[in-house]
LUMROMAR-816571 format. One record per residue (C-alpha): residue in three letters; x, y, z. Coordinates in Angstrom, 3 decimals. Example, Ala and Ser with C-alpha at 12.3 -4.5 7.8 and 13.67 -1.06 7.14 Angstrom:
2
R   code          u          v          w
R    ALA     12.300     -4.500      7.800
R    SER     13.670     -1.060      7.140
END
This chain:
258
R   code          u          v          w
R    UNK    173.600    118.898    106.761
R    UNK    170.897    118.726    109.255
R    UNK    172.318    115.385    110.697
R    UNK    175.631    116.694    110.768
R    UNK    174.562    119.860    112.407
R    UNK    171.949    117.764    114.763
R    UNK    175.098    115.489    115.672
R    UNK    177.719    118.218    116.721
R    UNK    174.615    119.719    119.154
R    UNK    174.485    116.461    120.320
R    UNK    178.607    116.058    121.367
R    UNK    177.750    119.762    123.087
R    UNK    174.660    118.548    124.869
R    UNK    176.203    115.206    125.686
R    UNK    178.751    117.283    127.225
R    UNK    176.213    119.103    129.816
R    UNK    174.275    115.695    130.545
R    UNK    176.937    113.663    132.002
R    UNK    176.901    117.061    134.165
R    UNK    172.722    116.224    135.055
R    UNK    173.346    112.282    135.424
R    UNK    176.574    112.988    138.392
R    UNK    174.757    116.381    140.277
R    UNK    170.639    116.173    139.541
R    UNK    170.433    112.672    141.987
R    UNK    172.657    114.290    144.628
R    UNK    170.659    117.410    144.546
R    UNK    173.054    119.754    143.369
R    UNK    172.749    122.796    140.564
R    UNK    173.678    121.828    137.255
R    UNK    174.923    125.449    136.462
R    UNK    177.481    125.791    139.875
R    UNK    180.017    125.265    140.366
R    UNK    182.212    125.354    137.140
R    UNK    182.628    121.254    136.110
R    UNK    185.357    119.713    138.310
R    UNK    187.316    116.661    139.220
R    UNK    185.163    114.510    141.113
R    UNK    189.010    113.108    143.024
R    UNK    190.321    116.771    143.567
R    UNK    187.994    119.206    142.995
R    UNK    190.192    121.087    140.249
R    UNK    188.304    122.868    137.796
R    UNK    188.177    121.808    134.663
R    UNK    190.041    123.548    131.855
R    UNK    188.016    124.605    128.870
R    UNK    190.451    123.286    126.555
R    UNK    189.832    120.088    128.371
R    UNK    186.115    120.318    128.861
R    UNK    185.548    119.874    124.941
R    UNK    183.143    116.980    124.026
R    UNK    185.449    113.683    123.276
R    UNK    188.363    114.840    122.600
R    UNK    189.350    116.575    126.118
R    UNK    189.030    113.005    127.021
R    UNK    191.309    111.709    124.641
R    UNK    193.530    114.890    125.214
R    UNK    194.054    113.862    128.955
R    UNK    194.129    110.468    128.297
R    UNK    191.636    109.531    130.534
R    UNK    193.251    111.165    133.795
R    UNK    192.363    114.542    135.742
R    UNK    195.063    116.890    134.712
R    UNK    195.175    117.887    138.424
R    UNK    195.629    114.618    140.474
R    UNK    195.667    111.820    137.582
R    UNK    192.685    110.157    138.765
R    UNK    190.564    108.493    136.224
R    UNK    188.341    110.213    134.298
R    UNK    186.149    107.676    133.475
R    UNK    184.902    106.143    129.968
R    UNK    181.367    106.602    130.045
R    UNK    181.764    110.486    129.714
R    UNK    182.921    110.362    125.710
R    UNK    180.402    107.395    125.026
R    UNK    177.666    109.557    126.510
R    UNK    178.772    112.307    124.264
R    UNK    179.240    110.165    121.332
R    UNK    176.195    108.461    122.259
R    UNK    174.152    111.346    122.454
R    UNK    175.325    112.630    119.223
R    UNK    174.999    109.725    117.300
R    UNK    170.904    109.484    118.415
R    UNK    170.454    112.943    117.523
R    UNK    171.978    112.168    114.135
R    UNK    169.794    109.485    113.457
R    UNK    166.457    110.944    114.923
R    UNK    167.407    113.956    112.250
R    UNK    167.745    111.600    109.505
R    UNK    164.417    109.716    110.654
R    UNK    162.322    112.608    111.741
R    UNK    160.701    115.907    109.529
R    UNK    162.200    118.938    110.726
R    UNK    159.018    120.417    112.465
R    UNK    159.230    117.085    114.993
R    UNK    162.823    117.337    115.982
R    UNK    163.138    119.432    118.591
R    UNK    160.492    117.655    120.866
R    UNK    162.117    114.702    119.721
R    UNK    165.641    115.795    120.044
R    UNK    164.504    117.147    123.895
R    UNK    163.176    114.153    124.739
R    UNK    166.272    112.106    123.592
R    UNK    168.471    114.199    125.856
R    UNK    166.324    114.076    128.659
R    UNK    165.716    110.238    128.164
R    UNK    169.523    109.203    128.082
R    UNK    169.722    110.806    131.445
R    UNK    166.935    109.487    132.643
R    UNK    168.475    106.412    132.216
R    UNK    171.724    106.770    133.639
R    UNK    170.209    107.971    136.304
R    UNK    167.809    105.553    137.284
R    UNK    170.703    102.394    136.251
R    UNK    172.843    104.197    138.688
R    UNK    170.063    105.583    141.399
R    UNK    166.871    103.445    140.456
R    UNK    165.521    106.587    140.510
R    UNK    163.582    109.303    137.971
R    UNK    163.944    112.443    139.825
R    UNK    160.693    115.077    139.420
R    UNK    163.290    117.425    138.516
R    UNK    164.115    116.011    134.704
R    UNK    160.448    114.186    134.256
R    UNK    157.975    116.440    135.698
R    UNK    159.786    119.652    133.122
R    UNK    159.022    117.513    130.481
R    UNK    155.797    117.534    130.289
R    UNK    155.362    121.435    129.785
R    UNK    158.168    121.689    127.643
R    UNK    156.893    118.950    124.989
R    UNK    154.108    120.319    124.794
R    UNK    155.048    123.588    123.858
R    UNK    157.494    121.789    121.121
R    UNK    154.342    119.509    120.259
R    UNK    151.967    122.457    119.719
R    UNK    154.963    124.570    117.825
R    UNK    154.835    121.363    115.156
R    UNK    151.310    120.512    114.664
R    UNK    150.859    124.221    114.389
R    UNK    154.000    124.536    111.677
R    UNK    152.346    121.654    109.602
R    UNK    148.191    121.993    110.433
R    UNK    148.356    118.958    111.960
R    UNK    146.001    119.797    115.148
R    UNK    144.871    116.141    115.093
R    UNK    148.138    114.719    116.365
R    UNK    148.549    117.312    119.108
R    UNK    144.847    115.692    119.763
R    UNK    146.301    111.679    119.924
R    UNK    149.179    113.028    121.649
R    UNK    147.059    114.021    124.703
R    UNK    145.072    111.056    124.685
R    UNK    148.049    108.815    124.270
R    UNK    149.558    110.002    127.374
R    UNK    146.402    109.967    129.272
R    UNK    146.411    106.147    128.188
R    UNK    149.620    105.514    128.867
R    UNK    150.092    107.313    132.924
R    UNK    146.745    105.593    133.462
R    UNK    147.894    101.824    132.258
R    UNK    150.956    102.453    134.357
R    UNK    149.283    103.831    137.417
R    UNK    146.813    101.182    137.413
R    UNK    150.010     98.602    137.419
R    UNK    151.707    100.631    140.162
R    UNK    148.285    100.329    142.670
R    UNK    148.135     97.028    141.592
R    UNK    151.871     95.902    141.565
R    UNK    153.368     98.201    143.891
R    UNK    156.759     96.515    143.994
R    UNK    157.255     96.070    140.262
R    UNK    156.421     99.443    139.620
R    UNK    157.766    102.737    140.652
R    UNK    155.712    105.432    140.318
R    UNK    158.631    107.431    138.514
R    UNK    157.729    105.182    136.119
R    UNK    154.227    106.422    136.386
R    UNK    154.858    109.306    135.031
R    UNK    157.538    108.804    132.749
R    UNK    154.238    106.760    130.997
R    UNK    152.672    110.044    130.695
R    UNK    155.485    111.838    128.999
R    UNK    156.414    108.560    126.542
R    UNK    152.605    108.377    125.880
R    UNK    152.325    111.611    124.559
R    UNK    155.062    111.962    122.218
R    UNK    154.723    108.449    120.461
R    UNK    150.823    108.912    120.416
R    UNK    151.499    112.229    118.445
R    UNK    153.521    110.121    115.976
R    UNK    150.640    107.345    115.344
R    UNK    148.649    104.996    117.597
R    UNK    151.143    102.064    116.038
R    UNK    153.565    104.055    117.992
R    UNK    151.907    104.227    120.769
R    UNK    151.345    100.751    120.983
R    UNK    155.073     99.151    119.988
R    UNK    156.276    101.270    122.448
R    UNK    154.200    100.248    125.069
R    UNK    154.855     96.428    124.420
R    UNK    158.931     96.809    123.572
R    UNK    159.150     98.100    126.923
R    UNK    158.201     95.010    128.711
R    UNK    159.700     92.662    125.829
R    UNK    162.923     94.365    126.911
R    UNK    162.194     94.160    130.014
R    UNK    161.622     90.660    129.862
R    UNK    164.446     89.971    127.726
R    UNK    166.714     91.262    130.249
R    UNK    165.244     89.608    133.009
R    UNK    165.638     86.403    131.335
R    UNK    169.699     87.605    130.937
R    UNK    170.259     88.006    134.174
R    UNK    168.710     84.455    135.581
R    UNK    170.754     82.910    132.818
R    UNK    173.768     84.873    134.191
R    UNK    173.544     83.410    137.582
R    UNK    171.605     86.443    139.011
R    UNK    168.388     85.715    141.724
R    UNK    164.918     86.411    140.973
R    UNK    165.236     89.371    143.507
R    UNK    168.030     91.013    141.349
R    UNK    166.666     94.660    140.795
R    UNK    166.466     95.876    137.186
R    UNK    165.583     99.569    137.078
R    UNK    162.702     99.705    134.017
R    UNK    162.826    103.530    133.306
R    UNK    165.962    102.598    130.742
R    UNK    163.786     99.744    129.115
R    UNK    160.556    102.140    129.014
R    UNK    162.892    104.532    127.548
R    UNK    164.177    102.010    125.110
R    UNK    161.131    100.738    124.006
R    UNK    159.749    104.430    123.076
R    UNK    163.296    104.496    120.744
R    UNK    162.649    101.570    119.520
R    UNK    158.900    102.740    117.914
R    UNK    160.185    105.832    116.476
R    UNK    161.647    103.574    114.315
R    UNK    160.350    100.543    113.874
R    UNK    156.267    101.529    113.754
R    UNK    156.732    102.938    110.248
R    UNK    157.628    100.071    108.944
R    UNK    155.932     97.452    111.005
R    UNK    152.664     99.179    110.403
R    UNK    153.085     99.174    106.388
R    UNK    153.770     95.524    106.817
R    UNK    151.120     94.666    108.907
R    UNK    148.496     96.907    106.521
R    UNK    150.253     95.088    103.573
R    UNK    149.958     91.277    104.957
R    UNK    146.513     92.399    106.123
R    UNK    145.520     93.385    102.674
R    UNK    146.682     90.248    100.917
R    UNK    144.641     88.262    103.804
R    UNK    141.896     90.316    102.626
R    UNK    142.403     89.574     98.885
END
């Protein structure tokens, strides 16, 4: 029921984020005007604004001046509910609504910088406050004060790494980036260091990986990839994975040992 529940918020809040990823990079409130038809400017109908199936009700097309309405607006609300689904199945109830926030904010994060190379101050740097209210609400709901602890230190490890690439590599590292690190840091350190760490390495093995793509595709070495999504990826990717991988690797450790 949780998943189910944690899946409809996500159609609703997928919704309002493909409002963030078209107005927060041109400046614009998120709030006014009323959502509209990029083409026209017609205002959207609220039986047409509803998550999906408004889409599917217009066929695609802007009820005012049948320009396209185009696909990405459904996936990112299908998209976004299907990763809040699965974060509520993964995650105990006290962690899901930093976790939940962050997935929200991350998705358009992503869009965002795939379409801008950018990560505006106004989605990152609000972040940062608000997980860590959400951060302190859990460890104080389950006693757990020694994660809030890791969580600091992980993204004091994490802006720092980054930062130190950035002075060091100024072209191959934004410093939106920078402090992305700091937020990423933070949230998978208060999970475990294992976390912490498969995060920090899946986001330059995707990185890599993708890099790799695109010379194979035909693409120069000076094609820009935008590494926010593949930072943002790679912090998914441990929420997952570094429950399992650490068993294994305390398991395979152990039989070494024996």
């Amino acid at each position: 029921m949780i998943a189910v529940a944690a899946a409809v918020l996500g159609l609703l809040v997928g919704s309002f984020l493909n409002v963030v990823v078209h107005r927060v990079p041109r400046g614009e409130s998120v709030v006014r005007p009323p959502s509209r038809c990029p083409g026209c400017g017609a205002g959207i109908r609220a039986r047409h604004n509803v998550p999906v199936l408004g889409w599917l009700l217009l066929r695609g097309r802007c009820a005012g001046c049948g320009g396209r309405i185009s696909v990405r607006y459904p996936l990112v609300e299908l998209g976004t509910a299907g990763l809040f689904a699965v974060l509520a199945l993964r995650l105990p109830l006290p962690d899901l609504p930093a976790f939940l926030y962050l997935a929200a904010a991350g998705l358009a994060l992503a869009l965002i910088d795939v379409d801008t190379r950018r990560l505006p101050n106004a989605l990152v740097l609000p972040a940062y406050p608000v997980l860590a209210v959400l951060l302190t609400a859990s460890a104080w709901w389950q006693g757990d004060w020694w994660s809030l602890a890791r969580a600091a230190v992980g993204g004091a490890a994490l802006f720092g790494g980054y930062l130190l690439l950035a002075v060091v590599y100024p072209a191959g590292m934004g410093f939106g980036d920078v402090r992305l690190a700091g937020v990423l840091g933070g949230i998978l350190a208060y999970l475990s260091w294992s976390a912490l760490v498969i995060g920090a390495f899946a986001a330059f093995l995707l990185g890599a990986v993708a890099g790799v793509a695109v010379l194979a595709s035909g693409g120069g070495r000076k094609t820009a990839l935008p590494f926010g999504p593949f930072m943002l990826g790679g912090a998914l990717l441990a929420v997952f994975a570094a429950g399992p991988l650490g068993t294994a690797y305390g398991e395979l450790v152990g039989a070494i040992a024996r």
